[in-house]
N, C-alpha and C positions, 0 to 999 in steps of 0.2 A: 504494500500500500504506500500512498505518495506521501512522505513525512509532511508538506505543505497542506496536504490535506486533514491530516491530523491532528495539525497544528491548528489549523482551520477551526476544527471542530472542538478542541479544545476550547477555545477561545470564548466561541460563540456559547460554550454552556456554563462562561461565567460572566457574560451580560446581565445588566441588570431586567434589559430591555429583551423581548421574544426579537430574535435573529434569525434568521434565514440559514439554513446550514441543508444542502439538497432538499429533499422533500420534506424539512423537520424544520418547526420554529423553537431553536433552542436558547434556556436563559438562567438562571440562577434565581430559581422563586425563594431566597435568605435565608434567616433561622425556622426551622422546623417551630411550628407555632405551638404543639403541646409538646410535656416534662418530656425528658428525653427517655430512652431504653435503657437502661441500666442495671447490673448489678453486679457483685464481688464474688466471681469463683474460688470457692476456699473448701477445702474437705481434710479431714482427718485421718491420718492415717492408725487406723487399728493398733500395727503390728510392726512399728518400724521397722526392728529387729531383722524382719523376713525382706526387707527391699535388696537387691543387691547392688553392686558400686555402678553394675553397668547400667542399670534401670537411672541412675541418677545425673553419669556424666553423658549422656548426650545419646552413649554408642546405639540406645531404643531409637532414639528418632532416625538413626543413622540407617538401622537394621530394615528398618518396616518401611522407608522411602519418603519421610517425610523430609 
């Protein structure tokens, strides 16, 4: 794809005003007008005891392709 065009369209979806971008009027409608989604992922673990060193430094995410 033509980076010009991307750029293009970048652009136009942070207008404040509806923009013309091909078939699409794109714009940046601001702050989201209700409280936001939120919340704090936290869990405990049981059994620390049982984790192993490789679950903790990374080598899981390594493993499984994330």
């Amino acid at each position: 794809m033509d980076p010009t065009v991307i750029g293009k369209a970048v652009w136009s979806c942070y207008q404040e005003e509806p923009t013309p971008f091909k078939d699409y009027m794109l714009y940046d409608p601001g702050a989201y007008s209700e409280a936001g989604i939120s919340c704090t992922l936290t869990g405990k673990v049981k059994h620390p005891e049982e984790i192993e060193e490789w679950e903790i430094d990374g080598h899981w995410f390594r493993w499984v392709g994330i």
